[in-house]
C-alpha positions as CSV (number, residue, x, y, z in Angstrom):
1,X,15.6,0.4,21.7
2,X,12.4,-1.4,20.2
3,X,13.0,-5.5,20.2
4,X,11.6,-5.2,16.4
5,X,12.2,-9.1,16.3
6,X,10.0,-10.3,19.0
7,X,7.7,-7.6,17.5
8,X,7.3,-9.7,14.5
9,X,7.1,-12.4,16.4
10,X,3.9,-11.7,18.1
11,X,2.1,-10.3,14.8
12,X,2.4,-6.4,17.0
13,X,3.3,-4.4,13.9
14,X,1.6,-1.2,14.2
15,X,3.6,0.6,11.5
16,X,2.6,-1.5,8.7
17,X,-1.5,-0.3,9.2
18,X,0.8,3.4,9.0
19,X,1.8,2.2,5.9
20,X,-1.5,1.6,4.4
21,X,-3.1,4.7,5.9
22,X,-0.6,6.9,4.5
23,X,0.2,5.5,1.1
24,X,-1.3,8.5,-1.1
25,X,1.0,10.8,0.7
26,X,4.0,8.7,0.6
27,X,3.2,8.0,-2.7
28,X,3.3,11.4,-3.8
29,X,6.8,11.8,-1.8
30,X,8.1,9.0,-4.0
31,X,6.5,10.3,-7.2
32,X,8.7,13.8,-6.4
33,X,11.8,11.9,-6.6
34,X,11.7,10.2,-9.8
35,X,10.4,13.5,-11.3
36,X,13.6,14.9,-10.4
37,X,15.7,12.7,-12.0
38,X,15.9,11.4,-16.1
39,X,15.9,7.4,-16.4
40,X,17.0,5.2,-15.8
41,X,16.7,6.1,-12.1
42,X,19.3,3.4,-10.9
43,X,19.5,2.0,-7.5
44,X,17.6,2.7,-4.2
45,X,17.9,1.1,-0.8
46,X,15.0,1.0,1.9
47,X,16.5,0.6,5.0
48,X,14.5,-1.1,8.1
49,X,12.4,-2.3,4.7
50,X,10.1,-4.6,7.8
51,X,8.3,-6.7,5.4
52,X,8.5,-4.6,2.2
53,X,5.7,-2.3,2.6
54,X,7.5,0.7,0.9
55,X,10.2,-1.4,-1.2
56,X,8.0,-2.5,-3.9
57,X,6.9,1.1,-4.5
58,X,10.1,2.1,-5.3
59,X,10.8,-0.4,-7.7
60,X,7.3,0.1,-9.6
61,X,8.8,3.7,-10.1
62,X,11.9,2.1,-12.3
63,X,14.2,2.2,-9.1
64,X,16.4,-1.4,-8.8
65,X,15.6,-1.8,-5.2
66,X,17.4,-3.5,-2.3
67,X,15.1,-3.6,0.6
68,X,17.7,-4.6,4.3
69,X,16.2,-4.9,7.6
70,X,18.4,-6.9,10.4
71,X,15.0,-9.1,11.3
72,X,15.3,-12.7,9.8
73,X,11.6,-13.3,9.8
74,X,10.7,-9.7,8.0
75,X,12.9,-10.4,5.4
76,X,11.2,-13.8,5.1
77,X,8.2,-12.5,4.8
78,X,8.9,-9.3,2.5
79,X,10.7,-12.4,0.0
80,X,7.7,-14.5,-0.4
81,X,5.8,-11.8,-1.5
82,X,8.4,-10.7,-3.8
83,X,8.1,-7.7,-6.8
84,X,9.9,-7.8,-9.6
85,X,12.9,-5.6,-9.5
86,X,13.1,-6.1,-5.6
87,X,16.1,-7.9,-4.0
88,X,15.7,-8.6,0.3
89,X,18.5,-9.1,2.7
90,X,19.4,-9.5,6.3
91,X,21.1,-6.7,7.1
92,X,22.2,-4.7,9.5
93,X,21.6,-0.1,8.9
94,X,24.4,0.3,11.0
95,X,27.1,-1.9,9.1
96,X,26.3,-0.8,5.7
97,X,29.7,-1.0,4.8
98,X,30.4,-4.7,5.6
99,X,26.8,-5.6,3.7
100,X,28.4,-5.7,0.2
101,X,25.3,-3.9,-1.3
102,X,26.9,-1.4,-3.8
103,X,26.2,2.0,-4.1
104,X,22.6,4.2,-4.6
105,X,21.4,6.9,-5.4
106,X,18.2,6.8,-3.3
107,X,17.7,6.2,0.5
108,X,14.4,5.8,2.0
109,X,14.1,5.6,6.2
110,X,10.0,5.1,7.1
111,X,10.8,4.8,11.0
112,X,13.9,3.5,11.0
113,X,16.6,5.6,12.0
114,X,14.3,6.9,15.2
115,X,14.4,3.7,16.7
116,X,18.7,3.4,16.8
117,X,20.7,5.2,19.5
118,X,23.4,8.0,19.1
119,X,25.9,5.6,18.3
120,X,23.9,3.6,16.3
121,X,22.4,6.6,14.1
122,X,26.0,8.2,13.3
123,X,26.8,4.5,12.3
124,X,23.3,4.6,10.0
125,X,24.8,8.2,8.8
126,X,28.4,7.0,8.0
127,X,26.8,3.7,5.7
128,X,24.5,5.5,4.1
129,X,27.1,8.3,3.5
130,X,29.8,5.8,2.3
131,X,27.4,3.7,-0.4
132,X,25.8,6.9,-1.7
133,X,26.4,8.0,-5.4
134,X,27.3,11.3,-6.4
135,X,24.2,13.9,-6.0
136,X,22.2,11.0,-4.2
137,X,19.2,11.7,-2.4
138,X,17.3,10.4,1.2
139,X,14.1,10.3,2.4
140,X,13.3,9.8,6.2
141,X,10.4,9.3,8.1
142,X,11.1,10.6,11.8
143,X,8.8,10.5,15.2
144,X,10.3,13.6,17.1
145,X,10.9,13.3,21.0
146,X,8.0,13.6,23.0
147,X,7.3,12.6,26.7
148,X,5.7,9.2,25.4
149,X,9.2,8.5,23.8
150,X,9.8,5.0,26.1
151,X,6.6,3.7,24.2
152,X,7.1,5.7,20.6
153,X,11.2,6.7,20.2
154,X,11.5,10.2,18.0
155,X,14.5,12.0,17.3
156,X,15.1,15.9,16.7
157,X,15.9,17.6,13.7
158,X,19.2,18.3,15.2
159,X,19.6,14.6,16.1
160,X,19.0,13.7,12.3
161,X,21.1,16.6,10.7
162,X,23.9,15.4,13.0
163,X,24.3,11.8,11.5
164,X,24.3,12.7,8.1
165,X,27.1,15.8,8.2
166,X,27.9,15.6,4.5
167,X,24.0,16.0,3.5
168,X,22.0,19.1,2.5
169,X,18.9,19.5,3.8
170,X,16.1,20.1,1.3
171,X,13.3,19.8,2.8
172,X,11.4,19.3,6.2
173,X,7.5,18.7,5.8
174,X,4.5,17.3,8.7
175,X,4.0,13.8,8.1
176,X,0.2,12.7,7.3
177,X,-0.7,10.8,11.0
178,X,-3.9,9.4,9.5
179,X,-3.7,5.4,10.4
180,X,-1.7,6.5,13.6
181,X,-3.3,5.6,16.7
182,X,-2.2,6.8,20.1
183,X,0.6,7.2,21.1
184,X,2.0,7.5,17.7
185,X,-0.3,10.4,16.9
186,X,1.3,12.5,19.2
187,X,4.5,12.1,18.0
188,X,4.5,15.2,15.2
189,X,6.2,12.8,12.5
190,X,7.9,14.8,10.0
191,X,9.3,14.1,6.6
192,X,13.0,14.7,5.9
193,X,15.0,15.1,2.5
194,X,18.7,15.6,1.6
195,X,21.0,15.3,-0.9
196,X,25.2,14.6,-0.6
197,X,27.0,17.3,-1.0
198,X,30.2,18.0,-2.7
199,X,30.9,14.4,-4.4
């Protein structure tokens, strides 16, 4: 698993010049969701949020957004560059349960969930699961395996299907790679969206 701290540490943050490359496309992904739902939109929760680089979009859609990532300094950072509307914390994905966030009724992963192993990705599944509102929808960015996985992670479909058992599966769509340099542009990223079932 990615040392994401020491990451930050040394300023080597390639997913945030992602993040800027691909904004028209995430964009419109965001846009989709508010237009399936009447305001007030209610709550979303970026999980992995880095330094905020999606979080602020969600709440300058009318979403009251909670950004969590389990990096000290990211948080930080994402807090003195605060939107309105946008609450940061130190969290952990895998101990949703203990974070005392509430519930949402939007998730959005942008890399997050690819970089966890099995355990740690059912553990992602069963927060997310637990703190979701009835009829609540994710969004997830995913790398899928390749032979460069040491140096870029990537999980199947199957892998992501299997942590989130309770979860339809909507929609899977190619990723935009502009921005990504090698080796991430070999990855095949694809976009992933669900909604609970049955609650």
């Amino acid at each position: 698993m990615t040392n994401y701290a020491r990451m930050y540490r040394f300023g080597v943050t390639p997913w945030e010049g992602y993040a800027q490359a691909a904004a028209p496309s995430v964009a419109a992904l965001l846009d989709r969701e508010v237009a399936d739902r009447t305001p007030p939109l209610g709550r979303a929760l970026d999980l992995g949020c880095g330094r905020g680089q999606h979080t602020p979009e969600l709440a300058r859609r009318g979403w009251e957004t909670v950004g969590v990532d389990v990096v000290p300094r990211a948080i930080e950072d994402a807090r003195a560059a605060a939107t309105a509307g946008v609450t940061y914390v130190v969290g952990d994905v895998t101990e949703l349960e203990e974070a005392g966030l509430g519930t949402f009724g939007f998730f959005l992963d942008v890399g997050c969930f690819q970089g966890l192993d099995a355990a740690q990705r059912t553990a992602e599944g069963r927060g997310v699961t637990a703190l979701a509102d009835p009829g609540a929808t994710l969004l997830m960015l995913a790398f899928q395996p390749t032979r460069l996985r040491r140096l870029v992670e990537g999980v199947a479909q199957a892998d992501v299907m299997a942590a989130f058992p309770a979860w339809e599966l909507l929609d899977v769509r190619a990723a935009d790679t502009a921005g990504l340099g090698w080796p991430m542009n070999r990855t095949r990223p694809q976009w992933y969206r669900f909604r609970l079932s049955g609650r």
